[in-house]
KOLGUKE-816711 format. One record per residue (C-alpha): x, y, z; residue number from 1; residue in one letter. Coordinates in nm, 4 decimals, decimal comma. Example, Ala and Ser with C-alpha at 12.3 -4.5 7.8 and 13.67 -1.06 7.14 Angstrom:
<atoms>
1,2300 -0,4500 0,7800 1 a
1,3670 -0,1060 0,7140 2 s
</atoms>
This chain:
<atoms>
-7,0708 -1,7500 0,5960 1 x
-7,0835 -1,5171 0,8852 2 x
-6,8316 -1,7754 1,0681 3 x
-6,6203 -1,7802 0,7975 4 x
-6,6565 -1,4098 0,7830 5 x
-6,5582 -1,3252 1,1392 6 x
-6,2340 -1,5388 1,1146 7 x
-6,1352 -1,3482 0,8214 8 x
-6,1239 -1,0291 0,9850 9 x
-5,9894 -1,1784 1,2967 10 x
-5,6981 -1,3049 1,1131 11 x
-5,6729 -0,9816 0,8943 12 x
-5,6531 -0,8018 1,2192 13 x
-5,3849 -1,0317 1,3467 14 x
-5,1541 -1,0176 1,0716 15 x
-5,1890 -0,5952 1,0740 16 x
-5,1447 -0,5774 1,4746 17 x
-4,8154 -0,8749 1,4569 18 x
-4,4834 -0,7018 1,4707 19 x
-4,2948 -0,7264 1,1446 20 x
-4,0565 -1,0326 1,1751 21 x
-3,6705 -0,9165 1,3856 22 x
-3,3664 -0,8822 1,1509 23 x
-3,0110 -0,9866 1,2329 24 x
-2,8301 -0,6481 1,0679 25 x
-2,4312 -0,6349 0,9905 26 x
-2,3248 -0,2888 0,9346 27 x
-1,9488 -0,2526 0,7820 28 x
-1,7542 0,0407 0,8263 29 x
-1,3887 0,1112 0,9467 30 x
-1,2338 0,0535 1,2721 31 x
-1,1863 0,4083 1,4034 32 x
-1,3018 0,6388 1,7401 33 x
-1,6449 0,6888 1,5291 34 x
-1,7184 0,3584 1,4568 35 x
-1,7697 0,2893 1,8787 36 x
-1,9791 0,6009 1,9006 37 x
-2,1512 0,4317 1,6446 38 x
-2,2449 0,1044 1,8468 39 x
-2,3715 0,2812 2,1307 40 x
-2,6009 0,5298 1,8927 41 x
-2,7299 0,1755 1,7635 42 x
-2,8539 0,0353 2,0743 43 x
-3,1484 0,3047 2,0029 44 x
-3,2604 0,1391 1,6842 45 x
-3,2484 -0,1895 1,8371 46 x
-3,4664 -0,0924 2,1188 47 x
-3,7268 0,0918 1,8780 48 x
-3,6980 -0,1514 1,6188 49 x
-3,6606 -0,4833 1,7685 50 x
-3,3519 -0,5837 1,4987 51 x
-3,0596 -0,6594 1,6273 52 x
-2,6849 -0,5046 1,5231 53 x
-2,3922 -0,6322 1,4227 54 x
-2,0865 -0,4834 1,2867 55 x
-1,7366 -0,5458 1,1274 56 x
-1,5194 -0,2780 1,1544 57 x
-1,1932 -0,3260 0,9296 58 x
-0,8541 -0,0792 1,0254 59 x
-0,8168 0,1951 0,8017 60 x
-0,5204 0,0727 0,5677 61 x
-0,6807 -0,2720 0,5343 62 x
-1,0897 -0,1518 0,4833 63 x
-1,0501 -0,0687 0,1197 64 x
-0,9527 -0,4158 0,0096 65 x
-1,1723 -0,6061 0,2396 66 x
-1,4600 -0,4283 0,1671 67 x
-1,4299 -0,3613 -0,2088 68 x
-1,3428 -0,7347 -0,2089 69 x
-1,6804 -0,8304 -0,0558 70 x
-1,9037 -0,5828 -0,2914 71 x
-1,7389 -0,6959 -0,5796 72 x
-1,7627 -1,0743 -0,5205 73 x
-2,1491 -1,0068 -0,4165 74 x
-2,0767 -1,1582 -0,0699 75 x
-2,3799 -1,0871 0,1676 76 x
-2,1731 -1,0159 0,5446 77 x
-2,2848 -0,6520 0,5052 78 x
-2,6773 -0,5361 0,5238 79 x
-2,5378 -0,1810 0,5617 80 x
-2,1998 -0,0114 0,4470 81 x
-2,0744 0,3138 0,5242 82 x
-1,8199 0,3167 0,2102 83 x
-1,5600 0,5780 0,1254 84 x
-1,6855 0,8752 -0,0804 85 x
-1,4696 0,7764 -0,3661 86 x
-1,5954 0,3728 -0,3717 87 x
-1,9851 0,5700 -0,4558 88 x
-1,9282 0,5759 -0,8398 89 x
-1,7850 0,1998 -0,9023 90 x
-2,0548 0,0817 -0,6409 91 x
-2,3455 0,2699 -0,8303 92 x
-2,2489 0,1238 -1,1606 93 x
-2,1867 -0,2304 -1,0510 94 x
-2,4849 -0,2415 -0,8528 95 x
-2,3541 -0,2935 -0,5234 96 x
-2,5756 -0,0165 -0,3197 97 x
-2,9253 0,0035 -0,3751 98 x
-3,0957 0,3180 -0,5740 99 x
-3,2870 0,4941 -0,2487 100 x
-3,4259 0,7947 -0,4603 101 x
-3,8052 0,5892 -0,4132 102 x
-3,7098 0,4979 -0,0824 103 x
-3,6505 0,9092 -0,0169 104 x
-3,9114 1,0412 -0,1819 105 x
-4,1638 0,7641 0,0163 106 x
-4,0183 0,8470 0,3676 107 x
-4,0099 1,2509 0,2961 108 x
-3,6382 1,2587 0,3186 109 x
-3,4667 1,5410 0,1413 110 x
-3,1216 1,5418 0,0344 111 x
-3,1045 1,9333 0,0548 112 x
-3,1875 1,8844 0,4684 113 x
-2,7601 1,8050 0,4450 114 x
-2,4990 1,9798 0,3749 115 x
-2,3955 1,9854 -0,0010 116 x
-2,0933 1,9088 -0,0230 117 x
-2,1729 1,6274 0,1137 118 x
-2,4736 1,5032 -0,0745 119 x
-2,2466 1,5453 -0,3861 120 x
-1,9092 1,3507 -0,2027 121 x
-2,0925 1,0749 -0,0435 122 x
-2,4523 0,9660 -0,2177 123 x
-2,4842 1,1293 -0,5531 124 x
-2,3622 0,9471 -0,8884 125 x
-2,3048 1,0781 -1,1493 126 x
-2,2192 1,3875 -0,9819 127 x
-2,4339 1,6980 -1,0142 128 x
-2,7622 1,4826 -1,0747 129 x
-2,9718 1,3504 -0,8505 130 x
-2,9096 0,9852 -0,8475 131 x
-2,8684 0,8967 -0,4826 132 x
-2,7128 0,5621 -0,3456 133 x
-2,6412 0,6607 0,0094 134 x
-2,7608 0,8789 0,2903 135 x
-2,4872 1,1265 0,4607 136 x
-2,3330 0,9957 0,7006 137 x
-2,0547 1,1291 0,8785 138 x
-1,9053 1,4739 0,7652 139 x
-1,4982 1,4625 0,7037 140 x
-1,2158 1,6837 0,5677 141 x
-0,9095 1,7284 0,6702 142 x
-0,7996 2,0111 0,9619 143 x
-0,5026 2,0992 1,1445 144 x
-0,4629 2,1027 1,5176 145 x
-0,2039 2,2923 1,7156 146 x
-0,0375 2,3114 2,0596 147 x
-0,2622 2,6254 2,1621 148 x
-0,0410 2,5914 2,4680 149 x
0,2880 2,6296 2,3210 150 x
0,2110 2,9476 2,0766 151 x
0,1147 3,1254 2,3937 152 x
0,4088 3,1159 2,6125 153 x
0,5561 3,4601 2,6486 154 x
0,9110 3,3835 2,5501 155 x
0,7722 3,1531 2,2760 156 x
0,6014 3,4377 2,0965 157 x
0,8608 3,7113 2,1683 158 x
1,0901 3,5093 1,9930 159 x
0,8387 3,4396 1,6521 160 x
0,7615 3,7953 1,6634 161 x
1,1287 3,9024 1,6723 162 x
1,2494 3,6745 1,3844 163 x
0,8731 3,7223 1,1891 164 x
0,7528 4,0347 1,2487 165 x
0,3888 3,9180 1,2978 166 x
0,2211 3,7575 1,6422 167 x
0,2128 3,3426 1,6448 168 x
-0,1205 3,2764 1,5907 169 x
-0,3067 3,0568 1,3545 170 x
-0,1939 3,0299 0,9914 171 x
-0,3909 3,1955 0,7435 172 x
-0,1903 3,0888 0,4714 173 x
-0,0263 2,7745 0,3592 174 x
0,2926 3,0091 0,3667 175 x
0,1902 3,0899 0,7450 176 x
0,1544 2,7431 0,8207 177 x
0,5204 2,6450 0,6730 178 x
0,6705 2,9495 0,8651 179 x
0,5012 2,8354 1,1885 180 x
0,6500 2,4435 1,1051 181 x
0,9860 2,5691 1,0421 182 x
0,9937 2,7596 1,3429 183 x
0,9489 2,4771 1,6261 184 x
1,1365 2,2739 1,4261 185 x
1,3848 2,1247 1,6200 186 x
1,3326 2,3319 1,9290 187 x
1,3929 2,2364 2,2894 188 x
1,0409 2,2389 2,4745 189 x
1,0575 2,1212 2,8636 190 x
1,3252 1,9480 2,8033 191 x
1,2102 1,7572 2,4928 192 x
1,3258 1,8053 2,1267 193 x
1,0273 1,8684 1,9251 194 x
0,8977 1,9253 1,5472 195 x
0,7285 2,1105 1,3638 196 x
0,4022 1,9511 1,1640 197 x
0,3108 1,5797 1,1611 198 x
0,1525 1,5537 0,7752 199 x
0,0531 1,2618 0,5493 200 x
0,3097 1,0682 0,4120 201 x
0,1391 0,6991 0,3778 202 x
0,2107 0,4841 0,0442 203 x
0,0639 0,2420 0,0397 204 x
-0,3217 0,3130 0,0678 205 x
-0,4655 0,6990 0,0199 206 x
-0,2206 0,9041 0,2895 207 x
-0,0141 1,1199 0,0777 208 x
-0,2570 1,1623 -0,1972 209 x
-0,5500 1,2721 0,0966 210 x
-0,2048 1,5123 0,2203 211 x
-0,1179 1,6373 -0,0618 212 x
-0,4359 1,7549 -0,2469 213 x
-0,4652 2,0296 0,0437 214 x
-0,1686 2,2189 -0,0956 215 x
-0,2712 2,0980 -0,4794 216 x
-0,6044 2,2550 -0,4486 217 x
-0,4595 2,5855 -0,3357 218 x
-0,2229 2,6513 -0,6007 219 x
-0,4691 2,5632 -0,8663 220 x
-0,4554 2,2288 -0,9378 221 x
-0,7446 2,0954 -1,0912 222 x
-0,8993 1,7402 -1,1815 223 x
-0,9103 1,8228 -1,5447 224 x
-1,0956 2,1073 -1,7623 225 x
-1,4262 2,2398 -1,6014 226 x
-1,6072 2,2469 -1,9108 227 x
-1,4440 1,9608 -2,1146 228 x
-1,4242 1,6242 -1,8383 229 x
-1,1268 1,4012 -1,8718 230 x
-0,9304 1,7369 -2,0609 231 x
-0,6113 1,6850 -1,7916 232 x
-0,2984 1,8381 -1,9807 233 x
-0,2703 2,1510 -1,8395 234 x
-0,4995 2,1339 -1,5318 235 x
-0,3261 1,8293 -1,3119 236 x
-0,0139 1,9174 -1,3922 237 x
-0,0307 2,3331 -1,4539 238 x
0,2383 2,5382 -1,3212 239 x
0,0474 2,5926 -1,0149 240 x
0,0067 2,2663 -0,9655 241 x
0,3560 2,2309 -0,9728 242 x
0,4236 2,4705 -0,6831 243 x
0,1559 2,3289 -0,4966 244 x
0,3516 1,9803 -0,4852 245 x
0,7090 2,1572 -0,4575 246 x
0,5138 2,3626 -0,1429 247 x
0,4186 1,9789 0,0142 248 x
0,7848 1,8451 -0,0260 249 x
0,9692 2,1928 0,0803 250 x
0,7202 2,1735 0,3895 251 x
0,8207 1,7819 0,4464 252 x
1,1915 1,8471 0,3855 253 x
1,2139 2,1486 0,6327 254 x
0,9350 2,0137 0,9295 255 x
0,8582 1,6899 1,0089 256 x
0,9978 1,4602 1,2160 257 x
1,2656 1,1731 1,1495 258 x
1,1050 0,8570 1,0510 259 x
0,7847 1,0301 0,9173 260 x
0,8096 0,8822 0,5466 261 x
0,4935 0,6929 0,5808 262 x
0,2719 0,8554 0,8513 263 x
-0,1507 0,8444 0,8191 264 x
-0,4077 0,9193 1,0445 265 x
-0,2652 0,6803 1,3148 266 x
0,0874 0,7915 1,3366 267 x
0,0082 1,1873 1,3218 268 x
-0,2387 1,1157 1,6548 269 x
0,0369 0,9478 1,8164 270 x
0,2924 1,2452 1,7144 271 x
0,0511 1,4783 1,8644 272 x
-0,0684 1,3032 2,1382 273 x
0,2918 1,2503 2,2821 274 x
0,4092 1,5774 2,2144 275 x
0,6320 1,5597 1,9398 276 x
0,4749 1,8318 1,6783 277 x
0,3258 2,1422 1,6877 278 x
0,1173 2,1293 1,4061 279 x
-0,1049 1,7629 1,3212 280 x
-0,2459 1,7528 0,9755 281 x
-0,5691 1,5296 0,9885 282 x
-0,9111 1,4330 0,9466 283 x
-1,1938 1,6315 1,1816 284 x
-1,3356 1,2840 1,3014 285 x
-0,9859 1,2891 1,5736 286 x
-1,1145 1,5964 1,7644 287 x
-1,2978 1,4722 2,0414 288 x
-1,0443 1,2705 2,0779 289 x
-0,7715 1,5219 2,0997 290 x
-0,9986 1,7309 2,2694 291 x
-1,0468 1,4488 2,5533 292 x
-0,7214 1,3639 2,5147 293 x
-0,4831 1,3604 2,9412 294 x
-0,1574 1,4703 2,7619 295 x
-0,2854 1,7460 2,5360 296 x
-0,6674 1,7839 2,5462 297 x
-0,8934 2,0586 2,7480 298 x
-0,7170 2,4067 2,6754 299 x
-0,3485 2,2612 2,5505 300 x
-0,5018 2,2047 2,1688 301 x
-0,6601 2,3987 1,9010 302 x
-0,8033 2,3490 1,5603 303 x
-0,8280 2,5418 1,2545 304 x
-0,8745 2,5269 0,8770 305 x
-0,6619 2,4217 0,5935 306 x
-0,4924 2,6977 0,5187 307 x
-0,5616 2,9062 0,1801 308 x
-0,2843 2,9072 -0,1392 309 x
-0,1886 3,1942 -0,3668 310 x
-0,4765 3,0782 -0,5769 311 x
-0,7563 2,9365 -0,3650 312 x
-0,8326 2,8060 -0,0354 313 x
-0,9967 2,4144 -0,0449 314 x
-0,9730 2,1266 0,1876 315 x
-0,9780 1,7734 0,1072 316 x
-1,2722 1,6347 0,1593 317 x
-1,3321 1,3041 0,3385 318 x
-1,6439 1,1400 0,5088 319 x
-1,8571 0,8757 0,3953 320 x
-2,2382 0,8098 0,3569 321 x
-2,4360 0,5253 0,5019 322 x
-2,5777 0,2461 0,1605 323 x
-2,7859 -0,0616 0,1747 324 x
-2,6045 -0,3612 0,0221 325 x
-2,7887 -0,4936 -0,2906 326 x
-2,6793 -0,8738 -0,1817 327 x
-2,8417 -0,8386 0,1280 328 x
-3,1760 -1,0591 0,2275 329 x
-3,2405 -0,8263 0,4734 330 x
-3,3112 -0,4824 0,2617 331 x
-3,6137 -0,3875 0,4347 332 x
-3,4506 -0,4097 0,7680 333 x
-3,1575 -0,2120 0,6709 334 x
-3,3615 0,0715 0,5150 335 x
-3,5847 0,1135 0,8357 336 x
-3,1776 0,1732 0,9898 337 x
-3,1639 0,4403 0,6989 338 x
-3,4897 0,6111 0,8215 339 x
-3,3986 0,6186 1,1828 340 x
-3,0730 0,7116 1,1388 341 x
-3,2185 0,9998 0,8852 342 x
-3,4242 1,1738 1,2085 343 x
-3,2867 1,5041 1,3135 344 x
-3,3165 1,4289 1,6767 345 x
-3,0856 1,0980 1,5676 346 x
-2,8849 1,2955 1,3987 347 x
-2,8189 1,5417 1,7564 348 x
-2,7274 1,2393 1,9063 349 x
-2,4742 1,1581 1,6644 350 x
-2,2958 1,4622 1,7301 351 x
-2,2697 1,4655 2,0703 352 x
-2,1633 1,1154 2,0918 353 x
-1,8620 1,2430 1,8690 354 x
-1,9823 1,1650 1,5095 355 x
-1,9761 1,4403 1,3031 356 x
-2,3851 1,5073 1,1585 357 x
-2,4207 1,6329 0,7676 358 x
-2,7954 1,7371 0,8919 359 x
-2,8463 2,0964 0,8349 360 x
-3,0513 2,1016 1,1484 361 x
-2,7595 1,9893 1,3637 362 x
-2,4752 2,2038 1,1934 363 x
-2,6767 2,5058 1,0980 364 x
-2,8410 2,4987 1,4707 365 x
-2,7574 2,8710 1,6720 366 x
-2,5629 2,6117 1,9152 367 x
-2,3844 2,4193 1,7531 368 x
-2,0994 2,6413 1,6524 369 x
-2,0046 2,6853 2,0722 370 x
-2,0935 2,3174 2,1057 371 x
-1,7245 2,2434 2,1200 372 x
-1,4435 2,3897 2,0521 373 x
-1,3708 2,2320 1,7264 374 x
-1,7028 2,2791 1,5889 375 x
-1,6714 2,6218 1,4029 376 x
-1,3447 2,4836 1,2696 377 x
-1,6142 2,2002 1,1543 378 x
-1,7945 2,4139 0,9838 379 x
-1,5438 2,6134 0,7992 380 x
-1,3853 2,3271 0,6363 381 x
-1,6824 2,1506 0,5030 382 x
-1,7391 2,5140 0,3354 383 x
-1,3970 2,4792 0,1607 384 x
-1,3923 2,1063 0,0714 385 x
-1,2937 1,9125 -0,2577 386 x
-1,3083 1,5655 -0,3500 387 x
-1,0408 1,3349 -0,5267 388 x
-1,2025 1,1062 -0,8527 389 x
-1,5134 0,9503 -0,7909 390 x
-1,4883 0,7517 -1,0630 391 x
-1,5346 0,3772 -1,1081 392 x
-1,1772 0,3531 -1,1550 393 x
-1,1335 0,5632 -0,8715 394 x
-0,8455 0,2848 -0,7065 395 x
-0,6344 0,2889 -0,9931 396 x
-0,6320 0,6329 -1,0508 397 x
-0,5706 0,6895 -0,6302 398 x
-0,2479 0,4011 -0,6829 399 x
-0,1295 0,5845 -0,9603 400 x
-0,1202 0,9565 -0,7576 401 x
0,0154 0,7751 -0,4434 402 x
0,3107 0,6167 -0,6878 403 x
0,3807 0,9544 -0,8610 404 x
0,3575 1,2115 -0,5478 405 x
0,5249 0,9737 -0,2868 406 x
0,8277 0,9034 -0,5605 407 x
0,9289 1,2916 -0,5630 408 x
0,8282 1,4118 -0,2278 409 x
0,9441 1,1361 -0,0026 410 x
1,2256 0,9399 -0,1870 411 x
1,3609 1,2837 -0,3992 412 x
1,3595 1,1713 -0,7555 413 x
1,2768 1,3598 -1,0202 414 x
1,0794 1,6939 -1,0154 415 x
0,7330 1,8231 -0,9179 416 x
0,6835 1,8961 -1,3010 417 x
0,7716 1,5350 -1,4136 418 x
0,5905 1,3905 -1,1298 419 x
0,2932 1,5382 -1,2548 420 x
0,3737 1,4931 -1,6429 421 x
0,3404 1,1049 -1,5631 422 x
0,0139 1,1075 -1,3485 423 x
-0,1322 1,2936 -1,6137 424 x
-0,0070 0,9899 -1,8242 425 x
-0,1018 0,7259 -1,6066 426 x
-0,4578 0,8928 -1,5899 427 x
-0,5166 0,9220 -1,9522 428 x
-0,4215 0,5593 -1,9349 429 x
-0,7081 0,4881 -1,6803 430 x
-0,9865 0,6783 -1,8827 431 x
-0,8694 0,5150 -2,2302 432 x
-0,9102 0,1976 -2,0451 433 x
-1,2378 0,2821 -1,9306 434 x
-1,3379 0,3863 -2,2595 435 x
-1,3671 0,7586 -2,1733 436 x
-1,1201 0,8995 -2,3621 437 x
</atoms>
């Protein structure tokens, strides 16, 4: 008995002391400037963890569709996925992510350690409870960047400030900003005709509708009736709303350049980066790498906030947060990725490596505002953001704006007021099909 005894413990011993068996992790996310800051934040958790990393990184315009394609077939490539803020709704109620409120509560993290906004754009469904299916990931809305360089050349300003009456100098309003555009429009710079704003134009996936909403917001659009949800007439297409899209066209009319009818995130860089606009509409996460950039980096660039309407000042939100897949075998595995990627000191890391931290710890940190130079403009957009739906139904309701907005303010036809008459439409359409109206 003793014998048997002693090889119990022994073996009891044993199986505490063992390592818990190495995991072969895929993490899915898109192929962007983040994603490879990303990889080498990774090689961390492989060292601490002893699981190895994989990952499948999908260009933008393509990422939707592959990726919504594998949740929804239950297809097990991806242990972790950092989805789109607006997939977080369908994936919660087809039971694609995992439920990590236990997980949370078990390894003391807190959801109001992050930023808000976030918490509600990229892990919380239904929104405004807290139902949490992904951990903050990377922090996203969309900014403007500027040739600093330009706007302070002598005979550059002397010029705005004769035909203006006001110094060149960041917009403060939308107005500002279109003033600004109009003004390098078409002007001789070195020796090079240039432009005035490189802005979202894209059809075919979210571009316009991710352009767009940051004049929308500002003239009072809204996603339907604050106190009655799915009330639209009157709130998507309201006679601010209205202006807010005849603003967009008027400012893609007057100044942007030829050949920009369907520009995203890609094709504004490139404008920028080769000197062709003065203005770049765009998402935050293409900073560093303006910032690093040979042609127009260091001192040449600057960054600043969407610009506020007549009747508000938003931003459009982007950004993602980080979800276990519910088809994966490896669930444990992928949660441990969760925890470590949770740590504040992880989260630093992140940051300087050029990913852009939700952790209150990072972003609220004395330093971090002089960190770089675009990291106040950071933080003054993700205190203005708004989302688009969140909604299980989110694509067709995105197809439907991309149709209606990209029909009047690229190819002319019809009116800002009709345009939005027949989204409203479409939308009803949507939530009727859904069962929601």
């Amino acid at each position: 008995m003793k014998k048997i005894g002693f090889i119990s413990a022994f073996f009891l011993a044993f199986v505490a002391t063992s390592p818990a068996k190495s995991a072969d992790l895929t993490l899915c996310w898109a192929a962007w400037d983040p994603a490879n800051a990303l990889v080498e934040l990774s090689k961390d958790f492989e060292t601490k963890s002893g699981h190895s990393m994989s990952f499948e990184f999908v260009p933008w315009p393509n990422f939707a569709d592959r990726m919504l394609n594998e949740l929804n077939s239950g297809g097990k490539l991806c242990d972790l996925m950092i989805g789109d803020s607006q997939w977080i709704g369908g994936s919660a109620e087809a039971g694609h992510y995992v439920k990590l409120n236990d997980f949370f509560d078990a390894e003391g993290i807190t959801m109001s350690d992050f930023i808000p906004a976030t918490v509600t754009g990229y892990a919380e469904w239904p929104k405004g409870t807290p139902n949490y299916w992904a951990l903050p990931a990377f922090g996203d809305v969309v900014g403007w960047t500027y040739r600093k360089d330009w706007f302070e050349r002598p005979e550059i300003k002397s010029e705005f400030r004769d035909k203006y009456n006001r110094d060149l100098d960041v917009p403060q309003t939308l107005a500002d900003l279109k003033d600004i555009a109009e003004f390098f429009q078409g002007r001789d710079i070195d020796g090079k005709t240039v432009y005035g704003a490189a802005i979202y134009t894209e059809r075919g996936s979210e571009g316009i509708t991710m352009g767009v909403t940051n004049a929308l917001y500002n003239y009072g659009f809204e996603y339907g009736n604050p106190s009655s949800p799915y009330e639209l007439e009157g709130f998507v297409n309201s006679a601010g709303a209205v202006e807010g899209l005849e603003f967009y066209k008027t400012l893609y009319d007057c100044c942007t350049p030829p050949g920009s009818s369907d520009w995203y995130m890609s094709q504004t860089i490139d404008a920028f980066r080769s000197g062709l606009v003065a203005l770049q509409m765009n998402f935050a996460f293409i900073w560093p790498g303006v910032h690093a950039d040979e042609n127009v980096g260091g001192d040449r660039s600057g960054y600043f906030p969407n610009p506020k309407g007549p009747y508000g000042h938003f931003a459009q939100l982007g950004g993602q947060g980080i979800s276990v897949v519910s088809y994966s075998d490896e669930q444990d595995a992928a949660l441990e990725y969760i925890k470590w990627f949770a740590q504040p000191d992880i989260q630093k890391k992140w940051w300087e490596l050029g990913g852009y931290s939700a952790l209150k710890a990072v972003v609220e940190d004395p330093s971090f505002a002089t960190s770089q130079p675009y990291a106040q403009t950071f933080l003054d957009s993700m205190a203005i953001v708004k989302d688009f739906w969140a909604e299980p139904a989110y694509a067709s309701l995105l197809l439907a704006m991309q149709d209606r907005v990209h029909t009047y303010v690229i190819a002319g036809q019809g009116t800002a007021k009709e345009a939005l008459d027949g989204l409203v439409k479409d939308w009803i359409e949507v939530f009727e099909d859904e069962g929601k109206l």
